[in-house]
N, C-alpha and C positions, 0 to 999 in steps of 0.2 A: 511602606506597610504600617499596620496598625502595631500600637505596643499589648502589651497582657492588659493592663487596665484598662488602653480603650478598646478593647474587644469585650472585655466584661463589661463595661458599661454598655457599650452595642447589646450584646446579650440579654441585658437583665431590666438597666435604665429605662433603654428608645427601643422605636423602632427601627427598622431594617430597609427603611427607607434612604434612597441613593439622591439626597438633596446638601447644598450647602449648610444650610441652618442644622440639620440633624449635625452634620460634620464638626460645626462650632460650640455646639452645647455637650457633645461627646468629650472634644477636648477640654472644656472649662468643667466640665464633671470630673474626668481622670484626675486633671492639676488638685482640684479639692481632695480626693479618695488618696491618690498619692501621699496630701500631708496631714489625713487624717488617719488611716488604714493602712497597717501594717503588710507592707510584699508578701508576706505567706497567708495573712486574712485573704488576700488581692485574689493570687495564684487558686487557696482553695473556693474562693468564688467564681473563678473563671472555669474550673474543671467541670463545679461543680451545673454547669451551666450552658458548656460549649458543644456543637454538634459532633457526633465522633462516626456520623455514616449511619447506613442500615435503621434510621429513626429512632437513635440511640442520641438524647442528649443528657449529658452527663457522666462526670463515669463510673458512677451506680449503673446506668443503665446499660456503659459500653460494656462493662465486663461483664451482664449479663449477657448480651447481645454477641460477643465474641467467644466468650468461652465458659459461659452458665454458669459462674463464680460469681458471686459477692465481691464487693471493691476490696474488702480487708483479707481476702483470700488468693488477689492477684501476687504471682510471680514476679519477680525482679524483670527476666526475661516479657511476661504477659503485658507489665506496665511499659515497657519501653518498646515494644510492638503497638500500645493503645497511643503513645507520644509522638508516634510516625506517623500515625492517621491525620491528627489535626490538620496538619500544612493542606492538605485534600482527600477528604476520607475515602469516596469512591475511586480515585484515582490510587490509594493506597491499599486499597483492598485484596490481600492476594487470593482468596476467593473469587478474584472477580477481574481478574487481568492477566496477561499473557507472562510467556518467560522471559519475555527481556522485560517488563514489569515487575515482576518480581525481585528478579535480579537488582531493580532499581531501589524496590523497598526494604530486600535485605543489605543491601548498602548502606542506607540511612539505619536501620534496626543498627548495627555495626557499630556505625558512627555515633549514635545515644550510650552506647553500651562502653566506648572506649572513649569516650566524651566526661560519664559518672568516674572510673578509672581516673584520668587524667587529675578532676576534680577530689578526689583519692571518696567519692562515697560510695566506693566497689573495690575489693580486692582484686589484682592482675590474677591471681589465682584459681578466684573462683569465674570473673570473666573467662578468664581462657575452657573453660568447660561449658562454656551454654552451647546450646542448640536452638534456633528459631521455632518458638512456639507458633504452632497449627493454631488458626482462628479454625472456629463450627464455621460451617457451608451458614449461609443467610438463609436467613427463615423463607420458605415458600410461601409468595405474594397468590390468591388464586388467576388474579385478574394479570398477572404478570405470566403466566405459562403458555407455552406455546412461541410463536413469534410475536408474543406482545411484547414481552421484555426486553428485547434486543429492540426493537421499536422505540420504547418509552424510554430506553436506555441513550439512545444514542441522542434523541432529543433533547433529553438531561445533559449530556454532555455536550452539546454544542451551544446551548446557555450558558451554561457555567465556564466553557471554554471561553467565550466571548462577554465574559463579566457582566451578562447581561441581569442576572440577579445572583444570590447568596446561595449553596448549598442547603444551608439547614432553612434559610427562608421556603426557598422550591418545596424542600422537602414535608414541612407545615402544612401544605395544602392551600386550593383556593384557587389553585391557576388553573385557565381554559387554554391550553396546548391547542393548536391546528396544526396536525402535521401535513408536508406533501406527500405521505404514500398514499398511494396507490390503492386500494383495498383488493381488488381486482386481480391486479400484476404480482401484490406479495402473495397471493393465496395462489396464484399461477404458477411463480416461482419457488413458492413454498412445498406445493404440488408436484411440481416439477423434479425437484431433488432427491423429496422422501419418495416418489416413486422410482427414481431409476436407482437409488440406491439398494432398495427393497429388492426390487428385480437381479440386481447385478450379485449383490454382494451376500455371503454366508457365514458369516463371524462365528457360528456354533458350530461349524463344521471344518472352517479355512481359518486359520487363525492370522493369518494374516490379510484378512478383511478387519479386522477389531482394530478401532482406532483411528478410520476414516473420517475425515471434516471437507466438507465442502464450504466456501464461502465465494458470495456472489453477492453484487450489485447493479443496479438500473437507475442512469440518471437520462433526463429531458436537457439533449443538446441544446436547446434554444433558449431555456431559460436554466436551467442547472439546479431544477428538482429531481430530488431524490426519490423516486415513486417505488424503490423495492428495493428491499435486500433479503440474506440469506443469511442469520450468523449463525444457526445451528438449530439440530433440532427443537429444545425446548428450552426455557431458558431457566427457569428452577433447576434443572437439572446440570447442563454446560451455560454457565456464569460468562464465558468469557463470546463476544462479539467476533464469530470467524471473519466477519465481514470490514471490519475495522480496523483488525490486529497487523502490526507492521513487520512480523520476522519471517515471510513465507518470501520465496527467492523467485520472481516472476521468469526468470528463461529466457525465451528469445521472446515473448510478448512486448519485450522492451525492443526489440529490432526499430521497432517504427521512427523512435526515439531519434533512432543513428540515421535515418535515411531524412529525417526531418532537419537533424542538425545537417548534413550535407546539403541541401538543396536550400537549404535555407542562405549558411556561410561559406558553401563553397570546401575546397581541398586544396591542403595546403601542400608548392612543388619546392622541392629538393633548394631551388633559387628562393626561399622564403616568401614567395609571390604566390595566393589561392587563387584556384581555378575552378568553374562552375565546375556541375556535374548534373546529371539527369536520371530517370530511372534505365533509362539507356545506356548510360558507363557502366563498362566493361571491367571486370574485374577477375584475379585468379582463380577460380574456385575449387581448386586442387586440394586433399587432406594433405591434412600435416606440413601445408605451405609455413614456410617463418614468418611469423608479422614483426613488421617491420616498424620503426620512427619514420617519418617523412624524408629524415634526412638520408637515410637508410642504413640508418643502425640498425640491427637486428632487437629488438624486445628478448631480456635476459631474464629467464625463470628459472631456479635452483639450478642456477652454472650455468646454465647452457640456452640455446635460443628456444622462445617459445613457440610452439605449436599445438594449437589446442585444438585440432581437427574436426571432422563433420559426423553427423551421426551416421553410424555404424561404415565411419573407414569411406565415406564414398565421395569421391570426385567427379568435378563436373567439369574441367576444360577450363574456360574464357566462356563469363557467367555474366547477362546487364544484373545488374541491381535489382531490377524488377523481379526476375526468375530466383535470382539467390535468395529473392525473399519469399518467392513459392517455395521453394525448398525450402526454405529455410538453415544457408547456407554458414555455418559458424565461421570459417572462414575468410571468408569476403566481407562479413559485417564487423567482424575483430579489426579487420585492416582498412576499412572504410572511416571504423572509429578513431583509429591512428592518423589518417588522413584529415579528416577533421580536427581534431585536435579532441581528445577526451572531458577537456573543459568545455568545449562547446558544444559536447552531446549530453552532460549534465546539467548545463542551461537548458539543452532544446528539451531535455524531461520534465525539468522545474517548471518553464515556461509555459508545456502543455499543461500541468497540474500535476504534478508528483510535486511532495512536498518536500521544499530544501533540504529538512533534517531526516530525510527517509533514511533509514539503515543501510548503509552498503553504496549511497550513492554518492559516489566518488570521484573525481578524477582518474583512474586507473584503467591498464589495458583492460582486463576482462570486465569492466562496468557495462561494456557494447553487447555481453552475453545475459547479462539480467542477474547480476550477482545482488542487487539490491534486493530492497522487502516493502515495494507499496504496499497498501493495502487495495483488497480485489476493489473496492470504493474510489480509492485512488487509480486505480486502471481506467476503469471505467470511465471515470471524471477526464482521465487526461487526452484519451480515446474519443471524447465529445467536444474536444478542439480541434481533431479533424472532420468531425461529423459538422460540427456548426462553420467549416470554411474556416477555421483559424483564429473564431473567436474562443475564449475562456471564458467560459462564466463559474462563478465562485459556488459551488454546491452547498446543498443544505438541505435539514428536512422541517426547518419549520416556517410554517407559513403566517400564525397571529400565536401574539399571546394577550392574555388579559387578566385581570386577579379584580374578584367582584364586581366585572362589566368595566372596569378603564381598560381602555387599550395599553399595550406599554411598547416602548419603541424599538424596535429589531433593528439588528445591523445591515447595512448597505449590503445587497450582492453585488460585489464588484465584480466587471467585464472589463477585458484587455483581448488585444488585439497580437498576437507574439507570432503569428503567420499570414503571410500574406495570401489573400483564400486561393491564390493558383500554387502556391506551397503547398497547401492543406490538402487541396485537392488532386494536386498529385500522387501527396501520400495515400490520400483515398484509393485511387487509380492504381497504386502496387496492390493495398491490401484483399481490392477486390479481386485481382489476379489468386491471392492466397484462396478465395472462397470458389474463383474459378477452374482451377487448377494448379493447387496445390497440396498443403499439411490441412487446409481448415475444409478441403472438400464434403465433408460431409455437411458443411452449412448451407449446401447448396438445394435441402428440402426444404429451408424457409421459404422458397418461388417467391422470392424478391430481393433485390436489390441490397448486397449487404458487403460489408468487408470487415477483415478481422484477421489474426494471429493467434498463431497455437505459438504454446511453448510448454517446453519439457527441461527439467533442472539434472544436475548431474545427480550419476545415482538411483534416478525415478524418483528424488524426494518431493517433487510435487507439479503439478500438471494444470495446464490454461489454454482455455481460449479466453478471448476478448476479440467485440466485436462491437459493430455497429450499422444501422442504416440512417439515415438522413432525420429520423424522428428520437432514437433510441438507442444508447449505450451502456452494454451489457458485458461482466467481466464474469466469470468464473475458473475461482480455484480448486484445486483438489489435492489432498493431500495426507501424510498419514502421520499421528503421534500417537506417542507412549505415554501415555495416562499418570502414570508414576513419575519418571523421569523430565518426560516434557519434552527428550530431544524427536526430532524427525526422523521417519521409518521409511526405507523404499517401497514404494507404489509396487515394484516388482508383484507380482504373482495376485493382485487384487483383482477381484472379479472374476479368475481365472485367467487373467491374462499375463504374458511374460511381460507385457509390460506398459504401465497406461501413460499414456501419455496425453499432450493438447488434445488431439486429434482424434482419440476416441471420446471417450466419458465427457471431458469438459465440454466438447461441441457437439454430441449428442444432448447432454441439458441446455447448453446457450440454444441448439435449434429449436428443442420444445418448449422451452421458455416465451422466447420470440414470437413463434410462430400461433401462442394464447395470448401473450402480451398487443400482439400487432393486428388480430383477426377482425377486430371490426375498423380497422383505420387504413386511409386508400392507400393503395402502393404509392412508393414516390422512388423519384431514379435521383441519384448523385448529378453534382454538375460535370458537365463534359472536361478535363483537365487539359491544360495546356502542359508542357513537359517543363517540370520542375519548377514552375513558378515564371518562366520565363517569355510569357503570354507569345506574341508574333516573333523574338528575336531568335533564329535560328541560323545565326551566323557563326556560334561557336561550336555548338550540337542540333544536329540531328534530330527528328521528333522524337518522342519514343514509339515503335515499333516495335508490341512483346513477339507477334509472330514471327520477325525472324531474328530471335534470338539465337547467338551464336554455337553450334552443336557442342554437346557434351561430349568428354571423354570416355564417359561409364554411364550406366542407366541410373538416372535420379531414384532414391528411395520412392515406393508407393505412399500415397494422400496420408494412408493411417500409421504412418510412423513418422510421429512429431519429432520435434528438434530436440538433439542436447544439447545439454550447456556442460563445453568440458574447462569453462575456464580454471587457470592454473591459482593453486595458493588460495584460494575463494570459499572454499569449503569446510568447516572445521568438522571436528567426532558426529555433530549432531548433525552435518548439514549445514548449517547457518554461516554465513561470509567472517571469515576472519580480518584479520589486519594485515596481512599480508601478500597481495595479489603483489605483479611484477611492478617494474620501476614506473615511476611518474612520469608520461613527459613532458616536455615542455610545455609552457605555455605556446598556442598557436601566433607566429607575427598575423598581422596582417597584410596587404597589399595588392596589386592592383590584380585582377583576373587574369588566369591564361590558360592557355588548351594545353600545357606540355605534362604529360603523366607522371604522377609523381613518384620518385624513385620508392624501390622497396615494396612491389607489388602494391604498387598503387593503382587507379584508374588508367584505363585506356575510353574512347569508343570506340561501338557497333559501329562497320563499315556500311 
């Protein structure tokens, strides 16, 4: 990184141009100002000069900009809030970022505060009394309300995330942005959400309607444009990106995850040897079964074995895979993820596109329940590597840039290949079963060809579907905060209902969404699947055959009651995953395939 002097010189000297020669006269400027220019001249010419966010350069202007004060009128507190900006102002913004954002920037506030202390030019005394001073809400852009700002927003941010140009340069003005949405599809989607929440919900009369966010995205499987998103109503008004933010806890929408890593790696038997598995194996689907280690140790949650049962107490007998994922069976996917080894259904997430450093994604038993927090952008995204047959393409939303007619050069979208398309396509082949008969039934008004996963988090703290057809991947979340606080509220009693889950609200929007999104473009069907990736060889398993799957011991829940997520230890006060879920286990050996079921309620097959 750059020192204070050669950023001032950046600043005030050059331009902001990203060449060699700029790089070389920056530094033979600094080496001279260094031994002519005294460190506090330096310092007050870099403040007096550096971007601080919200088109506030200087910090005359930040403190106007933040908190309507005069520089010579900032707080001890105010100043070392305006010192946390620099490193990245928008990304520092707590106006303008999530709670675990937050969380991030009162950390750093923290560490300035006990940094001055240390350096003794703060008394321990009087530090120990502050409180984090509140910046003003940013000033209302007109051209930025509505869903433009979440738009221009997220475009800004994937510049700057990929150092493609400078914060306070972009910010200056001049550049011709091309994004790929949509115009069409966001106004569909846009449409889409303010109408059924208008419809549904009564916050002047239900108070526990108040506080409702939806976030939803739309990427193009084939090339991994970003044609629509949802992050909130308006965006002068809610600053924060529902559609980007990483602490909302997806549910069983992650199932797919688990059934990708097994068919992919296989299940690992008792003898440290894995053995295939198809949407055809057989598994317990009994409540309050113990999940087990492969080796068949029981999985141990505060004392005792864990069982984190199915929604509402219900048992299914000897369950394939395929159906426990119409149900949406917590059971049989907790132990499936055991069977595979939990490290390798963390890969098979990362691999679809969930990003490595997603919250909550972990190695751990209840990772197979969705204790993590992609963002609905990140669903969507990961959900379009089963739609595109197993390819990944690397999402985005912009398509040129330019500053006074040059072109300027975008980063590569990288494509990998992390499933084999009879993998991919068998995943497809469960999740269509879910829109056929299952939790996501009610997607079956789109009258075309689609697959997708409801999921519901413990609690009702918040609600999904995601889906997909062969053109188009679409996630939607639902869920409730507290305004003040920030933590998670139960969905319980919203809309009037005892309790929303995947399966109503989120796939009643994903259908209307779809179903404007897709109206002028031809139907298209999925590829025919082969079982489990395993194209002609049918010498270990059996094909898959959903119709005769093996009878239940109790009547499956009906279509509109989505799945919970009862994992253990996952949950903290607000909802959000703590540190705590049950023991690690091992990493998975490898070794040569075999059909022998693995101990600890592991697989069987359909006869």
């Amino acid at each position: 990184g750059s020192t204070i002097t050669q950023q001032y010189v950046k600043n005030v000297y050059l331009t902001q141009a990203q060449t060699i020669s700029r790089k070389f006269k920056e530094a033979i400027i600094s080496i001279k100002l260094d031994r002519t220019v005294s460190k506090d001249d330096i310092l007050a010419g870099y403040l007096n000069s550096v971007y601080f966010g919200r088109g506030a350069y200087g910090i005359e202007s930040a403190a106007q900009a933040y908190y309507g004060v005069d520089v010579g009128r900032l707080t001890v507190e105010q100043s070392a809030y305006l010192a946390v900006l620099l490193n990245a102002p928008s990304a520092n913004d707590v106006r303008n970022t999530t709670d675990a954002g937050r969380r991030r920037v009162l950390s750093r506030w923290n560490y300035v505060l006990d940094g001055m202390v240390k350096e003794k030019w703060l008394a321990p005394e009087r530090r120990a009394g502050m409180v984090f001073p509140e910046p003003a809400d940013p000033r209302p852009t007109a051209n930025l309300s509505g869903m433009n700002g979440y738009l221009v927003e997220m475009a800004k941010r994937y510049l700057l995330d990929r150092k493609v140009v400078d914060e306070d340069r972009l910010d200056s003005g001049g550049y011709s942005i091309t994004t790929t949405f949509d115009k069409n599809k966001t106004q569909a989607l846009y449409q889409t959400v303010q109408d059924q929440l208008g419809r549904s919900l009564d916050p002047d009369n239900r108070a526990v309607d108040v506080g409702v966010r939806v976030a939803a995205a739309s990427v193009e499987p084939a090339t991994g444009r970003i044609v629509a998103i949802y992050g909130g109503p308006n965006y002068v008004k809610q600053f924060v990106n529902d559609a980007t933010r990483r602490d909302v806890q997806v549910g069983s929408t992650f199932k797919p995850f688990v059934l990708a890593a097994g068919l992919r790696d296989g299940v690992q038997g008792g003898n440290g040897k894995r053995g295939r598995i198809t949407p055809r194996t057989v598994y317990d689907g009994n409540d309050n079964v113990v999940i087990h280690y492969p080796d068949g140790r029981p999985v141990i949650e505060n004392g005792g074995p864990w069982q984190p049962g199915n929604e509402d107490g219900a048992s299914y007998g000897r369950i394939t895979l395929a159906r426990a994922m119409d149900k949406s069976v917590n059971t049989v996917y907790t132990q499936l993820g055991m069977d595979v080894g939990t490290d390798r259904v963390v890969k098979a997430a990362v691999d679809a596109g969930l990003p490595a450093a997603t919250p909550g994604l972990s190695p751990v038993p209840s990772v197979s329940l969705g204790t993590s927090t992609p963002s609905a952008l990140d669903m969507a995204s990961a959900y379009a590597t089963f739609a595109a047959e197993g390819k990944r393409r690397d999402t985005y939303p912009v398509e040129k840039l330019s500053r006074d007619g040059d072109a300027i050069e975008l980063p590569d979208h990288g494509v990998a290949s992390p499933y084999d398309p009879r993998q991919a396509d068998s995943v497809t082949q469960v999740l269509r079963g879910v829109v056929d008969d299952g939790t996501g039934a009610r997607a079956q008004a789109l009258d075309r060809p689609a697959a997708g996963k409801t999921g519901t988090t413990d609690d009702n703290r918040s609600a999904w579907f995601v889906g997909y057809t062969p053109n188009l991947s679409t996630s939607v979340g639902m869920f409730r905060e507290n305004a003040s606080t920030h933590e998670f509220q139960s969905l319980s009693g919203v809309a009037g209902l005892a309790r929303v889950d995947g399966a109503n609200l989120p796939t009643r929007m994903w259908t209307t969404y779809m179903s404007a999104a897709l109206a002028d473009e031809p139907v298209t069907d999925f590829p025919t699947a082969t079982d489990g990736g395993l194209g002609d060889d049918t010498s270990l398993i059996p094909p898959p055959d959903r119709s005769t799957a093996p009878p239940t011991t109790s009547a499956p829940p009906s279509a509109s009651a989505g799945p919970n997520t009862s994992a253990p230890a996952s949950n903290g006060p607000s909802g959000r995953p703590s540190s705590s879920p049950p023991t690690t286990p091992p990493a998975s050996p490898t070794g040569a395939p075999t059909s022998s079921a693995p101990p600890g309620g592991g697989a069987t097959t359909a006869p």
